[in-house]
C-alpha positions, 0 to 999 in steps of 0.5 A: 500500500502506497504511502498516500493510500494509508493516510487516506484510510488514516483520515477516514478512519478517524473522519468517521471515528469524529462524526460518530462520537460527535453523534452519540455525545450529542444524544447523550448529553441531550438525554442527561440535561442535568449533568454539567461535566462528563469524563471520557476515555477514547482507546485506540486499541491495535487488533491487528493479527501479526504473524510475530508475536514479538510485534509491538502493537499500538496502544493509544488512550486519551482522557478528556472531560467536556463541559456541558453548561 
């Protein structure tokens, strides 16, 4: 795969990954009005079946509250 073609399916991955968690946020705080704060924790977790299992596969985790009022 060509350089440009995996960043593409970079960019898609996580354009799409943006649009859903924007959607189930949204719908969540819409349906919680009375919560003022909420903590998250987004995992990016490599799943990828490597042939060599001494492969060291991507773990990435992120942590953010969100204000809602």
């Amino acid at each position: 795969m060509s350089d440009e073609m995996c960043k593409k399916d970079i960019r898609g991955l996580l354009k799409t990954f943006g649009v859903m968690a924007d959607e189930a946020i949204v719908g969540h705080i819409a349906k919680n009005p009375n919560v003022d704060l909420l903590n998250f924790k987004v995992t990016l977790e490599d799943i990828t079946d490597y042939k060599d299992p001494n492969t060291e596969k991507l773990s990435l985790e992120i942590t953010k509250s969100i204000n809602c009022k």
